[in-house]
N, C-alpha and C positions, 0 to 999 in steps of 0.2 A: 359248111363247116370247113373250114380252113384250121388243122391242127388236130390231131391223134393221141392229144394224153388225155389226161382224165378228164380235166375239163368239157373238151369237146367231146370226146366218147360219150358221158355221161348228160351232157346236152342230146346229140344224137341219137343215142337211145331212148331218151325221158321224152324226145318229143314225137319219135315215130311211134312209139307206143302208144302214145295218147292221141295221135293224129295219123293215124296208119295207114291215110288216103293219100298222104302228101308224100314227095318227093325227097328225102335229105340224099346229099351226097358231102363226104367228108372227103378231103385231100390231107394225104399226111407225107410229108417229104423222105422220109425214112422207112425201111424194112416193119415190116410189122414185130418181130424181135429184138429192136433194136430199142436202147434206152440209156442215158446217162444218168448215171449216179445208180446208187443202190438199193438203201429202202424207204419207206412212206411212214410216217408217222400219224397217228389223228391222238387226239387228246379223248376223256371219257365222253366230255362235254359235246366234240363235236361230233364225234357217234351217233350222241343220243337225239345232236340237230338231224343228221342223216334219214337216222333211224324213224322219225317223227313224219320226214317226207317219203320215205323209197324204204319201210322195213323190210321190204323181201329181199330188197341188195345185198343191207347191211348185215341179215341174219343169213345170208349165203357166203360173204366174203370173212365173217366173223369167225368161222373155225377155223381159218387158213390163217389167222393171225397171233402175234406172240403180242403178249398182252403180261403185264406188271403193276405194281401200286403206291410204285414211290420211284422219286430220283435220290440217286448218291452220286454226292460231292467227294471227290478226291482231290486233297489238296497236300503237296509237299510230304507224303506220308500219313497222314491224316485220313480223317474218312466217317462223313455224316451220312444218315440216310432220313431224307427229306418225305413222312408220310402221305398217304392220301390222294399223292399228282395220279391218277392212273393213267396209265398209256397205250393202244395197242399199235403193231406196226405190221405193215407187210411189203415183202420186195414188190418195188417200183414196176419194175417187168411183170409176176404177177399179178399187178394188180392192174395193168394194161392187159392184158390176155385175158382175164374174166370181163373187165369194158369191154373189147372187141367184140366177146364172147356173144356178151348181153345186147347189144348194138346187130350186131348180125342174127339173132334169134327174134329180133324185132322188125328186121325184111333192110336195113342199113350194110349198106355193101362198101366199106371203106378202101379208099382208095390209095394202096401204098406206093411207095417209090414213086412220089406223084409229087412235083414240086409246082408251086404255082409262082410266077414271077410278073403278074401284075392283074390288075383288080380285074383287066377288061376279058381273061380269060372268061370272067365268072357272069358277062352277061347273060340275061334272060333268069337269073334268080331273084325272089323277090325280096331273100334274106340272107345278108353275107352275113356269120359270126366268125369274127379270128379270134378263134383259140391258138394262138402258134408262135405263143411265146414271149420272151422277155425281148425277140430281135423281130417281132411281128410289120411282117410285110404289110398288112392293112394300116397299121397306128403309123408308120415310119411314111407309107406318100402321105397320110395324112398329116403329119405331127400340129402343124397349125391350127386346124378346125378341129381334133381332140384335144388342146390344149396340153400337151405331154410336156412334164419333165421330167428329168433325166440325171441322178448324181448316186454319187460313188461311197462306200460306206472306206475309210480309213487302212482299217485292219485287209492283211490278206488269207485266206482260207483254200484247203485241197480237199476235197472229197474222196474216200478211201473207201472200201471195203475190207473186213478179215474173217478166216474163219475161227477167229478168238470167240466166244459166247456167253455173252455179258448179263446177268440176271434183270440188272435194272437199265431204263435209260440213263446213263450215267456223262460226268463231266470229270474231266482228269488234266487237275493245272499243273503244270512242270514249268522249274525256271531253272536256266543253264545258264555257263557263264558270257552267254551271248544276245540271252534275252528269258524271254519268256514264252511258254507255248499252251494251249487249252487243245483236248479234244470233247469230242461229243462224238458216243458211243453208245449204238443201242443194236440188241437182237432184230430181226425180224423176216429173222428164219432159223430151224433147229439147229442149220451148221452155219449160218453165216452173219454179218454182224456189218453196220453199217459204220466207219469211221471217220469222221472228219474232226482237220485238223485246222489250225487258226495261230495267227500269231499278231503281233502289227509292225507295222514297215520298217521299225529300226531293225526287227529282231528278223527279217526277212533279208533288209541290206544284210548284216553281220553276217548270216549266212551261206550268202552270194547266192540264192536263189534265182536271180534273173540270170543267172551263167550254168546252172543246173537245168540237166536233161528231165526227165519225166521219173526215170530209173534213177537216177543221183536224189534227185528230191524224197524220191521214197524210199532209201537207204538211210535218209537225216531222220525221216520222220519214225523209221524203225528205231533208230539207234536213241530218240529221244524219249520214245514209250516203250521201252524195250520191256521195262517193270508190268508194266500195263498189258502189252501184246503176252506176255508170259509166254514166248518163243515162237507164237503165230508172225507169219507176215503179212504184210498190208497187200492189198490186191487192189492196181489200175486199173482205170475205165475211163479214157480220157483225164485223166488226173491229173489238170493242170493249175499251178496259183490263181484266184483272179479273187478281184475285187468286189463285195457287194452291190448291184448296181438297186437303184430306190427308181422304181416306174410310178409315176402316178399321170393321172389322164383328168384333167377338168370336166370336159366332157365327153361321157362313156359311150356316145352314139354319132353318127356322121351320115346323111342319106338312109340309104337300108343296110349301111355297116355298122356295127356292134362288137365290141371288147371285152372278153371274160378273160380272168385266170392273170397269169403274168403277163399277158400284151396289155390287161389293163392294170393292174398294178401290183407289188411285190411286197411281199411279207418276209422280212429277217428269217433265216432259220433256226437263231435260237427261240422262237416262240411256235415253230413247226405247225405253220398255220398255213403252206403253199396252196397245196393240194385241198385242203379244207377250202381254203375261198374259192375254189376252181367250180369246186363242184357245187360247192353253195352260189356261185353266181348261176350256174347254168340253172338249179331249181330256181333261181329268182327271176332269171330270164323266160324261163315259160312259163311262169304265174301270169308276170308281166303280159308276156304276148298273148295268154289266155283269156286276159281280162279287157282287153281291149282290141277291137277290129280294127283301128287304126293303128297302121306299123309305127310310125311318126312319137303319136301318145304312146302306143306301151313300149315304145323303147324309153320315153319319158321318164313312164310310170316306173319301170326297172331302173332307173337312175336314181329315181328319187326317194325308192325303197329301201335298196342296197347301198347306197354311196353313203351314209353314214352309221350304220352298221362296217363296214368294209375301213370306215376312215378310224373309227373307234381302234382295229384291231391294228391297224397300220401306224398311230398315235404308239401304240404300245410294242409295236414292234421295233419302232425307231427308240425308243427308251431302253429298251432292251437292248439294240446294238451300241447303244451309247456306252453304258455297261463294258459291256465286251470290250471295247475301242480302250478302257482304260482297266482292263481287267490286271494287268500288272501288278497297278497299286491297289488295288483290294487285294488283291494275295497277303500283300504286308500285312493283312488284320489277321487274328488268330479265328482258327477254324470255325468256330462259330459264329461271331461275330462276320463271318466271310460267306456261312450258308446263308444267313438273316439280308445280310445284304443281295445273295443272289437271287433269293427267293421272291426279295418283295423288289427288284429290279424296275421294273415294268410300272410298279406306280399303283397297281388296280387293287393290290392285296393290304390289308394294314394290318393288326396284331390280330383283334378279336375275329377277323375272318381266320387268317393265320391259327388263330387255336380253335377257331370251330375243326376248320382241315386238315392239318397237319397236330394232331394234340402230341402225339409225343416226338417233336421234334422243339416243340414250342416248349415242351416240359422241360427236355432238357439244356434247350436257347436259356430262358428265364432260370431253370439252376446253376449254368456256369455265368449269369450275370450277375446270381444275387450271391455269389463266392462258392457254391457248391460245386460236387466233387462229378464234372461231367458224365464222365464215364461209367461210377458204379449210377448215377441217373439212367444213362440212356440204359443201362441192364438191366435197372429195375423194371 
């Protein structure tokens, strides 16, 4: 295993467990406390995928999480609450220290401060998996015989922490007289709260962001949510602009090298699906190696399992930051007309799903369209 987040932890673990005569050894470049960004999101849905493969996990790391039932849209003063999304979240870091946990209660002895800098460290194993990243040293000597590309999502985005404490996962649009700005804010943890912040590149130039220190940028982004922060400040963790980058790999296997998580391809974060594919590759990846003695075929057979599953979610993640990329002009539409939009973003959702799930949001969408009085609606 090449790579220490969840992914590979969670490969790690799942497979000394079940193979407890074999050898895993994981290399992870970083301190075992070490982590960027701040917290993890899963949706109900992918819980319950979790939960179906590995319930002991899920029903251990489940109390330690803050969990919700809806999103709210803030827009311009405004403010819908969108029923039914359930969500729970837990800090990033946490939820690497119970992986480790689990992985080392299973005879997996990870190897920190351990960087590997080329494949041939790794002879006489009979299975390399890189988990390690969106900058994976295995996919990058290969990029030709994975078939990797590689491009850039428009808009630019900072990942923040606060310890503001936010009930729902929420979306908070702001427009100034120099552009326009989005966060996405959610708890997941009693005192702390994950913020990230988004704009697109005009409202980035206007800014002068590329002439702005770490601390200046997070001074703009105070002073732009200031409403929002309600007097908390933003807390850095490497918090620097960058660009979405989009990974995708044609083919997910090369020799006895194998791709899970972000080395093999990247999910948008406004569809908070990262971590969810990570972990779901790795349970697909030992099915895979389970079900076939030949390394060759079940890396196959994991390709052929997962890669349209995986393509499905990455179709709609890309729809999803397209969204985003021109989020400006949907602000123009009035509040609800702007949830409706955000809601069914992605393409997968249409009305009658929409009022099975969210019913009274849909009640009160469908009141202020047919001319009624939104507001005493959503009260009622």
């Amino acid at each position: 295993m090449i790579g220490g987040g969840p992914g590979g932890l969670y490969f790690a673990y799942l497979w000394k467990k079940r193979h407890p005569e074999d050898q895993v050894d994981l290399f992870e470049q970083n301190p075992a406390d070490a982590t960027w960004g701040f917290g993890v999101v899963f949706s109900d849905q992918a819980l319950e995928f979790l939960r179906a493969d590995d319930p002991e996990t899920v029903d251990a790391i489940a109390p330690h999480m803050e969990s919700w039932e809806n999103i709210t849209l803030n827009l311009q003063g405004g403010s819908v609450a969108i029923d039914g999304v359930g969500f729970s979240s837990i800090g990033r870091l946490e939820l690497l220290q119970f992986l480790q946990q689990r992985a080392l209660d299973v005879g997996v002895t990870p190897r920190f401060d351990t960087q590997i800098h080329g494949i041939d460290q790794l002879n006489g194993h009979d299975l390399i998996v890189a988990a390690d990243g969106l900058n994976s040293l295995v996919r990058r000597a290969y990029e030709g015989d994975f078939g990797t590309s590689l491009s850039y999502s428009s808009n630019k985005f900072v990942w923040y922490g606060t310890s503001k404490r936010f009930d729902t996962l929420s979306q908070t649009f702001v427009k100034t007289d120099r552009g326009a700005f989005n966060a996405h804010h959610y708890r997941y943890s009693p005192t702390m709260s994950t913020f990230l912040v988004e704009c697109d590149h005009a409202t980035w130039q206007a800014y002068g962001f590329a002439y702005k220190d770490v601390e200046q940028s997070k001074g703009v982004c105070e002073e732009v949510f200031a409403d929002t922060l309600g007097g908390h400040c933003l807390v850095s963790n490497k918090s620097v602009w960058r660009n979405f980058p989009w990974v995708w790999n044609e083919h997910w296997s090369f020799k006895n090298m194998v791709l899970i998580g972000d080395a093999l391809h990247s999910a948008h974060f406004s569809i908070g699906s990262g971590t969810r594919l990570a972990i779901e590759d790795a349970i697909a990846l030992v099915k895979a190696l389970e079900s076939d003695a030949h390394l060759n075929t079940a890396l196959l057979r994991y390709q052929a399992a997962r890669k349209p599953v995986v393509q499905k979610l990455v179709d709609a993640a890309r729809t999803s930051a397209s969204w985003y990329e021109n989020f400006a002009q949907h602000m123009q539409l009035d509040l609800m007309d702007f949830a409706y939009s955000y809601i069914t973003r992605s393409g997968r959702i249409d009305d009658s799903r929409l009022r099975a799930m969210s019913p009274a949001f849909m009640a009160r969408y469908e009141a202020a369209k047919n001319g009624g009085d939104a507001a005493s609606e959503a009260t009622a």
